[in-house]
C-alpha positions in Angstrom: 15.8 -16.7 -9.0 13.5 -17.2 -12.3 12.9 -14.7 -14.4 9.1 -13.2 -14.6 7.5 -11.4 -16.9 5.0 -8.9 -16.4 1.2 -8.6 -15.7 -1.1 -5.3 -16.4 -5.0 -4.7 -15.3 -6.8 -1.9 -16.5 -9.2 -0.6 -14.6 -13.0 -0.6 -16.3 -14.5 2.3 -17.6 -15.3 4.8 -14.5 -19.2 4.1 -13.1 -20.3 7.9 -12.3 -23.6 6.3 -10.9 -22.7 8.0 -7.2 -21.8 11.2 -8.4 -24.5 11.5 -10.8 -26.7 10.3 -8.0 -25.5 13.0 -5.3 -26.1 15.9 -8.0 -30.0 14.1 -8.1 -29.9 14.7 -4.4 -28.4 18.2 -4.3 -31.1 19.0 -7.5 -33.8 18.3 -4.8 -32.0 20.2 -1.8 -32.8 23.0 -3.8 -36.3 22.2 -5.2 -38.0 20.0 -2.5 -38.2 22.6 0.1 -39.8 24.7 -2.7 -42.3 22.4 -3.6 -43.0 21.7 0.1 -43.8 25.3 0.9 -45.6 25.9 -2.2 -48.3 23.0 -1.3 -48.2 24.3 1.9 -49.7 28.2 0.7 -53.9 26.7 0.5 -53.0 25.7 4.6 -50.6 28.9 5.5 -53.6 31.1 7.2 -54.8 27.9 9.5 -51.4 26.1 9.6 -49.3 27.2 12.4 -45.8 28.6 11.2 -43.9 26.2 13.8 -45.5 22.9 12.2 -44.8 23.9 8.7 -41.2 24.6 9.9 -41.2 20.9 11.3 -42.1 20.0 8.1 -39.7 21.5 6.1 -36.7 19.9 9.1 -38.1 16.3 8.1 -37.4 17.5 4.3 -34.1 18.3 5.7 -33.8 15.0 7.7 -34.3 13.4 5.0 -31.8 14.6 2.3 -28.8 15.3 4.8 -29.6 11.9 6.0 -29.6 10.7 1.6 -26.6 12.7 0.6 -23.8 14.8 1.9 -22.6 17.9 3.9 -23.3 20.1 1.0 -27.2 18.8 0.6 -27.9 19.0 4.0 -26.5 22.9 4.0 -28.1 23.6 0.7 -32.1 22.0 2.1 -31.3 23.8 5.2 -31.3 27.4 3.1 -33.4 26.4 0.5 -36.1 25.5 3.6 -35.7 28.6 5.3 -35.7 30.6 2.6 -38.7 29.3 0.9 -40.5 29.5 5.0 -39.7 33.0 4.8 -40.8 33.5 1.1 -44.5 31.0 1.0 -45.5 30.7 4.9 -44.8 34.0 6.5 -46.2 37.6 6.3 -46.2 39.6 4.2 -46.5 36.6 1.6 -44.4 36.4 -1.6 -41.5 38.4 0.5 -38.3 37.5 1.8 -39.3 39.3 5.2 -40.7 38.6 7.9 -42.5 41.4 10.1 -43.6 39.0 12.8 -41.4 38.2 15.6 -42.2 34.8 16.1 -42.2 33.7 12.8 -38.2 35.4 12.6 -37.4 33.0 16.1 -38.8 30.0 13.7 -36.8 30.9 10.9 -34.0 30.9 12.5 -34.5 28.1 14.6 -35.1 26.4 11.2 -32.1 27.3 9.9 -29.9 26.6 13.3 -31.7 23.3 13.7 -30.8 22.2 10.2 -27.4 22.7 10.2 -27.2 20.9 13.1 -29.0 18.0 11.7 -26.9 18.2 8.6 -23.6 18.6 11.1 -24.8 15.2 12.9 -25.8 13.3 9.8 -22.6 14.1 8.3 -20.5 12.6 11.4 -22.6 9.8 11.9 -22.2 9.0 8.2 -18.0 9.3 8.2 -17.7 7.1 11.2 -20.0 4.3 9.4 -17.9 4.6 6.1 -15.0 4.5 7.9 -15.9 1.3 10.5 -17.2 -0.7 6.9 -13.8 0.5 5.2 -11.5 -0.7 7.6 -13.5 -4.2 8.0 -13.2 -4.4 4.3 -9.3 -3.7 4.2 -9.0 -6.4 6.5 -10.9 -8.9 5.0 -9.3 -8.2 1.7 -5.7 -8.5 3.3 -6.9 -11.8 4.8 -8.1 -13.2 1.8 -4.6 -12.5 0.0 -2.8 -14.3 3.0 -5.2 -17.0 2.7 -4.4 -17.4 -1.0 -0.9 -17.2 -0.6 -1.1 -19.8 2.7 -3.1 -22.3 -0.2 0.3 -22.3 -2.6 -0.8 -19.8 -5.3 1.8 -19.1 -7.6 3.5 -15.6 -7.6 1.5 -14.8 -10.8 -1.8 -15.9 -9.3 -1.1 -13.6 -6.2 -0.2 -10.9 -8.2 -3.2 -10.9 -10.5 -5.4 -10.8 -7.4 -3.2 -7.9 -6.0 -3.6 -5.9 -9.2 -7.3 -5.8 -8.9 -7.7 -5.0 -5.3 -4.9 -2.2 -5.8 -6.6 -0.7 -8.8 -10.0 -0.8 -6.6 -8.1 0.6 -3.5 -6.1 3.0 -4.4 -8.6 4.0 -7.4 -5.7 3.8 -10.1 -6.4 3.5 -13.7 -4.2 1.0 -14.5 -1.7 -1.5 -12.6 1.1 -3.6 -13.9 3.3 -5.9 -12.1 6.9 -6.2 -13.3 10.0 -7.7 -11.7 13.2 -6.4 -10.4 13.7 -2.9 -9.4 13.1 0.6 -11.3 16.1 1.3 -14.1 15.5 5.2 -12.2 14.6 6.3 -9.5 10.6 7.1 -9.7 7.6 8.7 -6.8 6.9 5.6 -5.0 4.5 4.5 -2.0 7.2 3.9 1.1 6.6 1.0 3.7 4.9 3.9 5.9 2.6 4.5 3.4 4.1 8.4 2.4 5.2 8.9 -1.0 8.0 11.7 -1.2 8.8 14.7 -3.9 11.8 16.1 -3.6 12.3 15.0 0.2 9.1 16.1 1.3 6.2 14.1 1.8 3.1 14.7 -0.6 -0.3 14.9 0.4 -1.8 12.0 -1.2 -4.9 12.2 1.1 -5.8 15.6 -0.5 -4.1 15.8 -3.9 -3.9 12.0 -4.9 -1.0 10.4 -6.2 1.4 12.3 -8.2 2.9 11.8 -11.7 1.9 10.0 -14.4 3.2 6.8 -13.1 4.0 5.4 -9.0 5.7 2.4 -8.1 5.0 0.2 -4.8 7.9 -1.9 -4.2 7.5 -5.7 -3.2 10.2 -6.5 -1.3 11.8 -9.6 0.1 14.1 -9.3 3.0 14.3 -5.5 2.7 15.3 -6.0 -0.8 13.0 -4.5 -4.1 12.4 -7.6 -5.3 9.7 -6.8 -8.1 7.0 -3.5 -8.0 3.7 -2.6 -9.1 3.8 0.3 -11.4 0.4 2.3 -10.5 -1.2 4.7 -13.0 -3.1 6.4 -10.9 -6.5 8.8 -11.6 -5.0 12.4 -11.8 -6.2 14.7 -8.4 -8.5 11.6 -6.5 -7.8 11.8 -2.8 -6.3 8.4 -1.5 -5.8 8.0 2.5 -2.8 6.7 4.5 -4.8 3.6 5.8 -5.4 3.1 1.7 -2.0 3.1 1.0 -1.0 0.7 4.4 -3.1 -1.7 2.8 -1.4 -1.3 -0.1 1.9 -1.8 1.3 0.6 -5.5 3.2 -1.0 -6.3 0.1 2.8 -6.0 -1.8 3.7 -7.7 1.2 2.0 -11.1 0.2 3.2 -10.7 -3.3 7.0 -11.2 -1.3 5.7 -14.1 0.5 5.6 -15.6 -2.7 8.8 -14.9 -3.9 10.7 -16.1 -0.3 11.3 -19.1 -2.4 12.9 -17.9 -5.5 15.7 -16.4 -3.2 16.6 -18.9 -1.2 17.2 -21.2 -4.1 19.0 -18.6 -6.0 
């Protein structure tokens, strides 16, 4: 079997773009439903209390529906409490005296979570259709590539990228032969072990500095990808499977090298 070197991708410099853009959505959880009210105050002696409280649930429609859990939960209080506080007597209170207007408060509030409950869901169960018709398209392309006669280094550059993408690492190299010691690395099932129990990657990321994922031929280590992952960033088991089959195509590659050696 030849002799390879190795081959390293960095990931780019983090994009914060989402996360800046869900604190812009929980800013306006908080504000929007004040601002609602508030131009609501000229109408509050004519405007019925139930229609301004349908209002407010399209505000809360609407940013559940833009963000997360947490800005749906936050427009949800921030809506009721501003009902209470602009649009029902006594004005500039948080109290209500009327009856009705405490049913509509609360139905505001129930109503809300709810939406925000259902948004949520319906939100997770898209992500997670999109994500695993993107895993398999990636694995497919990889197969395809390594089906056309791409070199083991031309595989393994394409591997890198997706793995740094997928699994969110900071940096990726690809080496050959096995670890000189014995390091944390990603097992065939997708767990990764610390002192013989399994870590919970899909809550507390990857651990240590540095992780391997073995590509194997014929059960054999063969070469790895030494993964330097982001410290604490949640990756799930059907991340690391595809993981795992991407290494898998790497082998494919190498099938050759060992039967010649």
């Amino acid at each position: 079997m030849s002799q390879r070197g190795s081959l390293e991708f960095k990931r780019p410099a983090m994009d914060f773009a989402g996360r800046n853009g869900q604190g812009l959505i929980r800013g306006a959880a908080v504000g929007l439903p004040v601002a609602v009210a508030a131009v609501l105050i000229p109408f509050r002696a004519s405007f019925a209390a139930t229609a301004a409280a349908l209002v407010l649930i399209a505000v809360v429609v609407g940013l559940s529906t833009s963000g997360d859990r947490v800005a749906g939960y936050v427009a949800t209080l921030s809506s009721t409490l501003s009902f209470d506080f602009f649009l029902t007597q006594p004005y500039d209170r948080l109290t209500i005296t009327h009856r009705p207007d405490l049913e509509t408060a609360i139905c505001l509030f129930v109503v809300g979570i709810a939406v925000t409950e259902l948004s949520a869901r319906s939100r997770h169960y898209r992500e997670t259709a999109s994500e695993e018709s993107e895993h398999l398209s990636l694995v497919h392309s990889v197969s395809e590539l390594v089906a056309s006669g791409a070199s083991e280094e031309e595989v393994a550059q394409q591997v890198q990228h997706h793995l740094v993408e997928l699994l969110h690492l900071r940096s990726c190299q690809y080496t050959s032969g096995p670890a000189e010691r014995p390091s944390f690395r990603i097992e065939d099932s997708g767990d990764v072990y610390l002192a013989g129990t399994v870590w919970a990657v899909h809550s507390l990321g990857l651990p240590g500095q540095q992780i391997e994922l073995p590509v194997k031929v014929n059960g054999t280590v063969a070469a790895r990808f030494v993964l330097t992952p982001t410290a604490g960033w949640p990756v799930s088991r059907e991340r690391r499977l595809v993981a795992v089959a991407l290494a898998d195509q790497v082998g494919a590659t190498l099938r050759p090298h060992f039967r010649s050696a």
